[in-house]
ZADREN-444529 format. One record per atom (N, C-alpha, C, CB): residue in one letter; atom name; z, y, x; residue number from 0. Coordinates in pm, 1 decimal, always signed. Glycine has a CB too. Layout:
// residues N
{pt 'A' 'CA' {Z Y X} NUM}
...
This chain:
// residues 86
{pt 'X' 'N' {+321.4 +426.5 +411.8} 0}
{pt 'X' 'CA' {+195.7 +490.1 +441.5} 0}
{pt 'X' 'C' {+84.8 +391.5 +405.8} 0}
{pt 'X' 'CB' {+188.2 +534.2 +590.9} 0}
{pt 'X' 'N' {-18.3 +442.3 +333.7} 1}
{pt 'X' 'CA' {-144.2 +353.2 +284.1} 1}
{pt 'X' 'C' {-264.4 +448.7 +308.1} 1}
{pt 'X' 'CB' {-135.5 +303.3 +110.5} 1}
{pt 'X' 'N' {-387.2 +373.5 +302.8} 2}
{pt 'X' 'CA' {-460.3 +467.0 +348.9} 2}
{pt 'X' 'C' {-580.0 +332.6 +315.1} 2}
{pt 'X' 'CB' {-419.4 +546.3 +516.0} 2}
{pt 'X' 'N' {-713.8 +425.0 +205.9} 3}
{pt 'X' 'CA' {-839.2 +335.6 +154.8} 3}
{pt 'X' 'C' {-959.5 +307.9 +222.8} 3}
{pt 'X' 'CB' {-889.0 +385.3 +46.6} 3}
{pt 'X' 'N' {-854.5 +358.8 +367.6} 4}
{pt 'X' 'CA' {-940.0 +352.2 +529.8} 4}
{pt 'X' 'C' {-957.7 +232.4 +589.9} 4}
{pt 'X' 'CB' {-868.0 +426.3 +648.5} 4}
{pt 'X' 'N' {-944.1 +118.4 +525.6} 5}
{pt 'X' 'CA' {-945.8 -32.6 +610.4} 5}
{pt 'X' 'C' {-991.3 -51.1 +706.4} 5}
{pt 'X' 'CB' {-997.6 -129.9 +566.8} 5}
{pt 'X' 'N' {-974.7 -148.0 +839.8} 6}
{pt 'X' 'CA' {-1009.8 -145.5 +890.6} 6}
{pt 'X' 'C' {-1082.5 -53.5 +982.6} 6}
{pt 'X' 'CB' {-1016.4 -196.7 +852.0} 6}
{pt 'X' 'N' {-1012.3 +57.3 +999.5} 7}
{pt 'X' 'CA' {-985.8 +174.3 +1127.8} 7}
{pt 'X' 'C' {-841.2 +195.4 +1186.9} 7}
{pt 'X' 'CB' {-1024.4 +328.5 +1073.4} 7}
{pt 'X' 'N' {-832.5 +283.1 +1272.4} 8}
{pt 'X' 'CA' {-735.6 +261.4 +1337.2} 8}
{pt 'X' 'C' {-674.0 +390.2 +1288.9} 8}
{pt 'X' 'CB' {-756.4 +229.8 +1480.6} 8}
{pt 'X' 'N' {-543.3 +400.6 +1218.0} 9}
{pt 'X' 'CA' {-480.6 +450.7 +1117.7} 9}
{pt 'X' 'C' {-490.4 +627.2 +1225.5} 9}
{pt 'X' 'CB' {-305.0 +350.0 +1069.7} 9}
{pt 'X' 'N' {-429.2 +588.1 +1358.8} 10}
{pt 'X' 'CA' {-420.6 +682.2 +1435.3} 10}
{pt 'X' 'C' {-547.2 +815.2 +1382.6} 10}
{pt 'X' 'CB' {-435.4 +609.9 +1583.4} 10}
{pt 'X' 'N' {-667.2 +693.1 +1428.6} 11}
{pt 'X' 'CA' {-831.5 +770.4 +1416.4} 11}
{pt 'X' 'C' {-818.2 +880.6 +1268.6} 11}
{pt 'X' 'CB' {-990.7 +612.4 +1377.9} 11}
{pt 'X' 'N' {-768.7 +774.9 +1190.5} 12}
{pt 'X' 'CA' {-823.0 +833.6 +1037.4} 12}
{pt 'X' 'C' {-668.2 +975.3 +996.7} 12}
{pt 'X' 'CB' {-824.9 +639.2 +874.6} 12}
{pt 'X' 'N' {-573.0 +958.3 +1059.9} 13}
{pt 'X' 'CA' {-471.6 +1090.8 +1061.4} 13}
{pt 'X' 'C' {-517.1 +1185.9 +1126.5} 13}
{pt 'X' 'CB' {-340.1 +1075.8 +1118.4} 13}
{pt 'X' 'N' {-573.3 +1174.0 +1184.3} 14}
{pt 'X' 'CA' {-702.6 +1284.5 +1320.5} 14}
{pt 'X' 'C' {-782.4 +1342.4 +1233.5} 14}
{pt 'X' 'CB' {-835.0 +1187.0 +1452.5} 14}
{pt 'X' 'N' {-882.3 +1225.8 +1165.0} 15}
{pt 'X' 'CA' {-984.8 +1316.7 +1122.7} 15}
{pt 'X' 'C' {-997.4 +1368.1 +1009.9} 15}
{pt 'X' 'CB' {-1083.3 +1276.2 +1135.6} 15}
{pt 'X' 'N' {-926.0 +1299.6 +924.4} 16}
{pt 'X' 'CA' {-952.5 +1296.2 +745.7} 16}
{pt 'X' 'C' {-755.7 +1295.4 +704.3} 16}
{pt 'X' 'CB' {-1073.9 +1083.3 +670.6} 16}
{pt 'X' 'N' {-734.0 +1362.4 +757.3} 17}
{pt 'X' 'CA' {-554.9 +1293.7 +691.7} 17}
{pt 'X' 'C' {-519.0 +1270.9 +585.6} 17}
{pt 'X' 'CB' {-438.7 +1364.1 +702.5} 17}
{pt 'X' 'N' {-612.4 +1378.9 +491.5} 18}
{pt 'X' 'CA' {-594.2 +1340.1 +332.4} 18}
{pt 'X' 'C' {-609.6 +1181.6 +280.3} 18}
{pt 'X' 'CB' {-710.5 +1423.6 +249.9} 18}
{pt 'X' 'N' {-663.5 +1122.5 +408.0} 19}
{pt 'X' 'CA' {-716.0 +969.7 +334.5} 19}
{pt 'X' 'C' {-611.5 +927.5 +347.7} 19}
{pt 'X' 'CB' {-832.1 +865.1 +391.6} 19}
{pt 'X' 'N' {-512.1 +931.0 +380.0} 20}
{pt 'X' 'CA' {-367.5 +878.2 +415.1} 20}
{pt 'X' 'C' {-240.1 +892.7 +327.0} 20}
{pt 'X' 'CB' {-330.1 +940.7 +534.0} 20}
{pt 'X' 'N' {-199.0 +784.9 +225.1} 21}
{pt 'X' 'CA' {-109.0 +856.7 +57.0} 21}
{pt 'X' 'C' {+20.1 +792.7 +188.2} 21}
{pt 'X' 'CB' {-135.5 +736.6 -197.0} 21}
{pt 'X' 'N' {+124.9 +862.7 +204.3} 22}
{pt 'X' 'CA' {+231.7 +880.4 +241.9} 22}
{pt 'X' 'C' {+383.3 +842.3 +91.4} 22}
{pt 'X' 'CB' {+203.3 +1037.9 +305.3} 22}
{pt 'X' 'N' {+429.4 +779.3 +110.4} 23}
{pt 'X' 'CA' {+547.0 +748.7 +23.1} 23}
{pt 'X' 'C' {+688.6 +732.3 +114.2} 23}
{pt 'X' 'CB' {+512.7 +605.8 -61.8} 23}
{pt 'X' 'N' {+790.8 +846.3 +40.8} 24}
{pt 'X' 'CA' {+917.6 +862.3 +98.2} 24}
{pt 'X' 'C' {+991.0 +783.5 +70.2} 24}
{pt 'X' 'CB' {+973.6 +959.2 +80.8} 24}
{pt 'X' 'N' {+1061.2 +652.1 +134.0} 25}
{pt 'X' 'CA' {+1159.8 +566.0 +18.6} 25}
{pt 'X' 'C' {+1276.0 +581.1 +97.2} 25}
{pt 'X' 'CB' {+1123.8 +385.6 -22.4} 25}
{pt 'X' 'N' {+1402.8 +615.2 +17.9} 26}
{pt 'X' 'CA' {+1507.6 +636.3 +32.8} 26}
{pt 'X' 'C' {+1601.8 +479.6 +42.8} 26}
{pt 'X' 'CB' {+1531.1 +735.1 -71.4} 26}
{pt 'X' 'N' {+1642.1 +457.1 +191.6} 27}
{pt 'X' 'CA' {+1680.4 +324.0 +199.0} 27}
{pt 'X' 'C' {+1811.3 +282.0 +167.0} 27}
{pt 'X' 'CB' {+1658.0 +283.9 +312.6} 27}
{pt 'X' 'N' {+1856.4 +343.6 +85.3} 28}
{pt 'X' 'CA' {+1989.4 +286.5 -40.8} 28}
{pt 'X' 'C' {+1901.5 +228.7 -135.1} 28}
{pt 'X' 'CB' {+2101.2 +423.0 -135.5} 28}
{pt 'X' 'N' {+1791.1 +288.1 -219.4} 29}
{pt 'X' 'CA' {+1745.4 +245.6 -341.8} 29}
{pt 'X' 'C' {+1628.6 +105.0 -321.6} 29}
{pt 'X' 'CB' {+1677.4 +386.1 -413.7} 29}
{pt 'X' 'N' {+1558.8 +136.8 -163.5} 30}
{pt 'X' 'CA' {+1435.5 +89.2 -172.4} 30}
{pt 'X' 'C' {+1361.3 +123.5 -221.0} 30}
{pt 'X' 'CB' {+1420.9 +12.6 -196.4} 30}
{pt 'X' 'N' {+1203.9 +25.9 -231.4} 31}
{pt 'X' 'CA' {+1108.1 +107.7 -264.3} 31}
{pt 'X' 'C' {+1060.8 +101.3 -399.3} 31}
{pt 'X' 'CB' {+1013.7 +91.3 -183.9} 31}
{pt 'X' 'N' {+1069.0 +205.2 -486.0} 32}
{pt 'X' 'CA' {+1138.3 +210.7 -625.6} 32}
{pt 'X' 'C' {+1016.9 +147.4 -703.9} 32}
{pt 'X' 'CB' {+1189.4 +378.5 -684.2} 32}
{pt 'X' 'N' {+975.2 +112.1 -822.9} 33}
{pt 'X' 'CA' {+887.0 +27.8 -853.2} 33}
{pt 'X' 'C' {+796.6 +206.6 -934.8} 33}
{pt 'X' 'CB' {+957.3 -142.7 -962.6} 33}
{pt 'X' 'N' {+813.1 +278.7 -912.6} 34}
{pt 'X' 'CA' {+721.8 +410.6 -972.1} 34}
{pt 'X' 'C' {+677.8 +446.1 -881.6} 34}
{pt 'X' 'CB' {+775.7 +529.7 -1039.8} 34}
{pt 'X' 'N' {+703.6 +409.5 -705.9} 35}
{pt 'X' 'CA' {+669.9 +429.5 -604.8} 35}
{pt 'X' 'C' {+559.3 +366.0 -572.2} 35}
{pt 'X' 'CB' {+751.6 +416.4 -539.6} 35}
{pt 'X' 'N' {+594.2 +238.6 -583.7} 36}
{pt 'X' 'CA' {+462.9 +125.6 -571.2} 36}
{pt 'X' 'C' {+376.1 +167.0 -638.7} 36}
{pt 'X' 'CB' {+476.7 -19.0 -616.6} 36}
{pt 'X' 'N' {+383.5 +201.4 -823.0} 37}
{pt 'X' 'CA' {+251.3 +215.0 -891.6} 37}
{pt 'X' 'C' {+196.0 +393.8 -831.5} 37}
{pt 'X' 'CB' {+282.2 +194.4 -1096.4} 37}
{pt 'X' 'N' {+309.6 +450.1 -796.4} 38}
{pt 'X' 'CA' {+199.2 +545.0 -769.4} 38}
{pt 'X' 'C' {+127.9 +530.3 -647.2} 38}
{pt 'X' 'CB' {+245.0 +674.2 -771.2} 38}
{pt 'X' 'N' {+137.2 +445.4 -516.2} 39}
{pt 'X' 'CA' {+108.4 +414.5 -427.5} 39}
{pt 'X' 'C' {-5.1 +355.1 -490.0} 39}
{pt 'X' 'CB' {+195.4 +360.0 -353.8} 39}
{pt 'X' 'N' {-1.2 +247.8 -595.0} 40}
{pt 'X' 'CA' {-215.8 +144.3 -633.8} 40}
{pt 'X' 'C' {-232.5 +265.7 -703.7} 40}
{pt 'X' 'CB' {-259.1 -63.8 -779.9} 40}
{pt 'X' 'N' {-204.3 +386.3 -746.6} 41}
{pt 'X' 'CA' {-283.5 +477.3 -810.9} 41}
{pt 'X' 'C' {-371.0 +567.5 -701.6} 41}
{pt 'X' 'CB' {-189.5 +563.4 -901.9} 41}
{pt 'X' 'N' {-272.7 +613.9 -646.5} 42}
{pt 'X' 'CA' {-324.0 +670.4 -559.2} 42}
{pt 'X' 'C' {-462.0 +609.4 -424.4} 42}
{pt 'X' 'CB' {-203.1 +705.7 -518.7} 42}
{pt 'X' 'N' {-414.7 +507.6 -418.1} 43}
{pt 'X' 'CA' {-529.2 +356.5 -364.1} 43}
{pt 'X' 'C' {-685.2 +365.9 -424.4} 43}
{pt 'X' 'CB' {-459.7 +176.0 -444.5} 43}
{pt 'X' 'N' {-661.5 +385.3 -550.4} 44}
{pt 'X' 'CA' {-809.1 +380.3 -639.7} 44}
{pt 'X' 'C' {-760.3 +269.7 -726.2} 44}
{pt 'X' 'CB' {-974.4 +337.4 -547.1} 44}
{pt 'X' 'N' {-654.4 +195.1 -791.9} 45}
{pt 'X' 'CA' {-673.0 +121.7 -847.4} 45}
{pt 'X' 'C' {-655.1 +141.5 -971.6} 45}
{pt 'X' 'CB' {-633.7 +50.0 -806.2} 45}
{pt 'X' 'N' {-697.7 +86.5 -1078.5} 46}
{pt 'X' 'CA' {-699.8 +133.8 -1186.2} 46}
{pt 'X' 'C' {-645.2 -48.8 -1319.6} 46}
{pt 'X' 'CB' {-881.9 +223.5 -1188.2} 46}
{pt 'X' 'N' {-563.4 +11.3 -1430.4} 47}
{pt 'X' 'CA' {-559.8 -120.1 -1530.8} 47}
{pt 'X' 'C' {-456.5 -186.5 -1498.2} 47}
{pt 'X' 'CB' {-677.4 -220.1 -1527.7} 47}
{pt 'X' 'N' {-516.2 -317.3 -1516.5} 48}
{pt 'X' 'CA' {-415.0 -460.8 -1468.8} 48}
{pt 'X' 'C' {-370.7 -447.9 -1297.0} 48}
{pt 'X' 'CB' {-528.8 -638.4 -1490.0} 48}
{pt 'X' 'N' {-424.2 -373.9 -1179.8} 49}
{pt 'X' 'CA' {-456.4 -373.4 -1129.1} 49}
{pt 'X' 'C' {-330.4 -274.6 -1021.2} 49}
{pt 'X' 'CB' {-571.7 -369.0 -1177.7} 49}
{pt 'X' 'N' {-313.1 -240.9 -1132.2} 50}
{pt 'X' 'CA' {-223.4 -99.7 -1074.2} 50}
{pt 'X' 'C' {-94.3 -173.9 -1080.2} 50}
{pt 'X' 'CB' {-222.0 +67.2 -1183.0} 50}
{pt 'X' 'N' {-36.4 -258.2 -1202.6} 51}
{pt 'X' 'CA' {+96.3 -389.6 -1143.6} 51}
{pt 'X' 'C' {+84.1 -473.2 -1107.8} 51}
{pt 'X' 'CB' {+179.7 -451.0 -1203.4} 51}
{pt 'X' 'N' {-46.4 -532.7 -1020.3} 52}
{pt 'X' 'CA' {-53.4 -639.9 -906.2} 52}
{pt 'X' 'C' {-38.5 -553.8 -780.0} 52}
{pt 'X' 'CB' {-201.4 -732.4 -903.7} 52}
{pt 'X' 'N' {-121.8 -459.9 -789.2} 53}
{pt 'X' 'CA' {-114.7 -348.0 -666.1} 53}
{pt 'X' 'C' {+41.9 -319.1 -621.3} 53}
{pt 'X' 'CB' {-186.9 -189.7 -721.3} 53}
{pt 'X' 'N' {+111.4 -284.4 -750.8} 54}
{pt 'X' 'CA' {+231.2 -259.9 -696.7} 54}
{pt 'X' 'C' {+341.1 -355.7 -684.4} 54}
{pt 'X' 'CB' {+271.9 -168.1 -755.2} 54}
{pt 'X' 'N' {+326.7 -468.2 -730.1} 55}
{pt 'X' 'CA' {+369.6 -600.3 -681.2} 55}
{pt 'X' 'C' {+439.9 -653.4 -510.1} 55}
{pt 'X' 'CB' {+239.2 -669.5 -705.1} 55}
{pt 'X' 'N' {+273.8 -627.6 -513.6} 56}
{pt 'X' 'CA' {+233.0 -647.1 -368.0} 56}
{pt 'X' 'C' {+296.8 -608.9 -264.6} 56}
{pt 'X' 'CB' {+131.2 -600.1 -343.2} 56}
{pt 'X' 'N' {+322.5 -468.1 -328.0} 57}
{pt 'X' 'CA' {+342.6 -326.8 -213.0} 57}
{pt 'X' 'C' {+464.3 -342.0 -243.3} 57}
{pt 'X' 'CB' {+273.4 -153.2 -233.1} 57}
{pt 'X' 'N' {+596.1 -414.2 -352.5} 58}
{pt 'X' 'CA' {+691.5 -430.2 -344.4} 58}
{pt 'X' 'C' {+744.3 -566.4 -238.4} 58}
{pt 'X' 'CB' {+713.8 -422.1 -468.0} 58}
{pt 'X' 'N' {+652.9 -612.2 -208.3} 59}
{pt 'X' 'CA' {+683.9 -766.5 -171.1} 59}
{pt 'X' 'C' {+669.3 -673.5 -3.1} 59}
{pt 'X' 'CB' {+538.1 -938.0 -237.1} 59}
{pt 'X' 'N' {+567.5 -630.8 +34.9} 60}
{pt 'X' 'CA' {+550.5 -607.8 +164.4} 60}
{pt 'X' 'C' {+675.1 -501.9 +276.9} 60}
{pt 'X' 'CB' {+408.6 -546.9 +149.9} 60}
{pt 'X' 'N' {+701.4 -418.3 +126.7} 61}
{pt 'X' 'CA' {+849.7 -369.2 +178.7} 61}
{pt 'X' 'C' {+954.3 -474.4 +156.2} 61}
{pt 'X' 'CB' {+902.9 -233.2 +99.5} 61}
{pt 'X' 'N' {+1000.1 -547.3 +65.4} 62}
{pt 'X' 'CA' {+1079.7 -650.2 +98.8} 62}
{pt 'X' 'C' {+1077.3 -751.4 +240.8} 62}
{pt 'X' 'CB' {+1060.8 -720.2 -7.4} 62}
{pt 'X' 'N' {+974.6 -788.4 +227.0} 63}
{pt 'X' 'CA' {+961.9 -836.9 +384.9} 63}
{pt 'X' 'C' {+966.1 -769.6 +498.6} 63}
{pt 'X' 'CB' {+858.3 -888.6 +409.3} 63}
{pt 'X' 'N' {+945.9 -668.8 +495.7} 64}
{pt 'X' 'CA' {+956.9 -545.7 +605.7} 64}
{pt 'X' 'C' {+1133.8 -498.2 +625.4} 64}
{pt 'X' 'CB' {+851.2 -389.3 +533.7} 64}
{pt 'X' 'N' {+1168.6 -527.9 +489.4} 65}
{pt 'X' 'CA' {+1337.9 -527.9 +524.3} 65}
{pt 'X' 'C' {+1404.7 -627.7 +524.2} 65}
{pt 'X' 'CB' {+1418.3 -460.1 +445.7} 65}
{pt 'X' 'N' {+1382.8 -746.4 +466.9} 66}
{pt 'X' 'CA' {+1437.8 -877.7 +528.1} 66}
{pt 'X' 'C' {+1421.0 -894.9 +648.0} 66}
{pt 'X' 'CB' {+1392.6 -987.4 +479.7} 66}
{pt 'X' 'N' {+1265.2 -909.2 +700.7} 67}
{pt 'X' 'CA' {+1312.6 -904.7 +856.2} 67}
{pt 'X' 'C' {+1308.7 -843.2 +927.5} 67}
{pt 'X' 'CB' {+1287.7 -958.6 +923.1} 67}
{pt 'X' 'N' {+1389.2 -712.3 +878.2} 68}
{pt 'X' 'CA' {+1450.2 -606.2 +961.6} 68}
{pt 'X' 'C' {+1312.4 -554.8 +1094.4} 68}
{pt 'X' 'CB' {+1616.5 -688.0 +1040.6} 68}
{pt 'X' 'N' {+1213.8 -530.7 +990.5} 69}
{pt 'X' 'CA' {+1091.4 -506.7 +1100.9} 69}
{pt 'X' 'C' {+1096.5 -368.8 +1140.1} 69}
{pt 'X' 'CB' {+936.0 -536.5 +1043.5} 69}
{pt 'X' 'N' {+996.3 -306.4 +1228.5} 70}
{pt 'X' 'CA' {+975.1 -174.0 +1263.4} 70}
{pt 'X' 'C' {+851.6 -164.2 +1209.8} 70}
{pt 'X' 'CB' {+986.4 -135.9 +1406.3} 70}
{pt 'X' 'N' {+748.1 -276.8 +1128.4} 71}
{pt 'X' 'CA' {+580.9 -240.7 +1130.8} 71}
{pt 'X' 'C' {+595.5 -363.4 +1054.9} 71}
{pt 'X' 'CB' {+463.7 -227.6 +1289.7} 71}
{pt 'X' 'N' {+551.0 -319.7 +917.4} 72}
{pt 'X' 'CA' {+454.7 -456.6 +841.0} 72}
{pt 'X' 'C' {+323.4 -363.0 +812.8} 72}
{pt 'X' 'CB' {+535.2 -542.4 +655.7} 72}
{pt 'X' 'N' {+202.0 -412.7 +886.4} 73}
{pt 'X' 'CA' {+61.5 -421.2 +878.7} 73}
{pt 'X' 'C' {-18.9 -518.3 +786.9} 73}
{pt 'X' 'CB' {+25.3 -445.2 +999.5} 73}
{pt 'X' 'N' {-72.9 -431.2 +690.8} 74}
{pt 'X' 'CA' {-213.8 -508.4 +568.5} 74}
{pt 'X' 'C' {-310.1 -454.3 +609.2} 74}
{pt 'X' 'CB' {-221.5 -479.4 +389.3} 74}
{pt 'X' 'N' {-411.8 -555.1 +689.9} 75}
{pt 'X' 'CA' {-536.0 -502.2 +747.7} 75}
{pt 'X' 'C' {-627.9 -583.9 +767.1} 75}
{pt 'X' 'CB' {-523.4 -444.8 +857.5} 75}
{pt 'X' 'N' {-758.3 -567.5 +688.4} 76}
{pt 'X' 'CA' {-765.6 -540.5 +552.4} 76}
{pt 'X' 'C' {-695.5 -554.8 +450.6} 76}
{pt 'X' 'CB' {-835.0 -577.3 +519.7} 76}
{pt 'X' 'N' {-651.9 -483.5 +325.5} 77}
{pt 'X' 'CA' {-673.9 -607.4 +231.4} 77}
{pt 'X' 'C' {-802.0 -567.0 +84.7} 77}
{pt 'X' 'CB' {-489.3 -648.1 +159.6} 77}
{pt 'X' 'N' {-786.0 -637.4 +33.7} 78}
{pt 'X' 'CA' {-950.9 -594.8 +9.2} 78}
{pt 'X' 'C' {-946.9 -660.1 -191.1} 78}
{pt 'X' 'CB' {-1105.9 -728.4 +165.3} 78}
{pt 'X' 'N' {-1013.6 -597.6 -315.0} 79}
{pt 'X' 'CA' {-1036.9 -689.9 -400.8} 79}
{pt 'X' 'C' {-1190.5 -780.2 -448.1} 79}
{pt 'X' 'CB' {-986.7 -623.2 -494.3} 79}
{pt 'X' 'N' {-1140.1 -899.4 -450.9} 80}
{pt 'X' 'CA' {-1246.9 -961.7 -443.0} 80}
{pt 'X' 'C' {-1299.9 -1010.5 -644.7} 80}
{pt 'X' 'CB' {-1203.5 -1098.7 -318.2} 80}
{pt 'X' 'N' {-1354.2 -950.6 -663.7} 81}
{pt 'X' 'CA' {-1440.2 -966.6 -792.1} 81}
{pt 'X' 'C' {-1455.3 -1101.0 -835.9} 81}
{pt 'X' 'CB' {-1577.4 -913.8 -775.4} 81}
{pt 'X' 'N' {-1445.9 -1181.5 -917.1} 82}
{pt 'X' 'CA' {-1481.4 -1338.7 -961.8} 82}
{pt 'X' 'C' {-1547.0 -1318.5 -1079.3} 82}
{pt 'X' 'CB' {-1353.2 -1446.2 -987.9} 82}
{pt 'X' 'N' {-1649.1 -1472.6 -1067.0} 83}
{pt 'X' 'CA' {-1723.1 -1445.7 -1218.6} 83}
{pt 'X' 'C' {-1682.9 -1484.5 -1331.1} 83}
{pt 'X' 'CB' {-1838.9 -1493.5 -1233.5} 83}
{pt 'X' 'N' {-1717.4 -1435.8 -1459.6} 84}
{pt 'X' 'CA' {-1643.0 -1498.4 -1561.5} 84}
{pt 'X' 'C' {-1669.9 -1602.1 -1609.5} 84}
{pt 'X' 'CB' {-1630.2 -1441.0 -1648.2} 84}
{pt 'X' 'N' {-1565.1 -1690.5 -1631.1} 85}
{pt 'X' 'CA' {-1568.1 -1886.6 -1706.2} 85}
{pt 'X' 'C' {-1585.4 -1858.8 -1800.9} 85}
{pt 'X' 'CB' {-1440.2 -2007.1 -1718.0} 85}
């Protein structure tokens, strides 16, 4: 579950707006498939180079979420930060 709602309380934003909320089914034989992730930064707003760091990310955060056998891995915020060009 992702949602371009940062910093609210996920609960609040399924209440009021649910559409803001991209939902992804991962089937836990395969994990979370790497067409999953990119459609997860697509669906995000991300666009480019942007969309296989996005889904990088979102592969790493389910890996850690199943290595240590969690019930809740939370990204809150996370945010992109713009740099100027050298």
């Amino acid at each position: 579950m992702a949602s371009t709602e940062g910093g609210m309380d996920i609960e609040e934003v399924a209440a009021h707006t649910p559409e803001k909320i991209v939902r992804e089914t991962v089937d836990p034989a395969l994990g979370l498939m790497p067409y999953q992730a990119r459609r997860l930064a697509v669906a995000l707003g991300l666009r480019g180079d942007l969309i296989g760091s996005g889904a990088k990310l979102f592969a790493g955060v389910y890996r850690s979420w199943w290595d240590c056998d969690a019930s809740l891995v939370e990204v809150n915020p996370l945010g992109l930060v713009e740099t100027a060009a050298r």
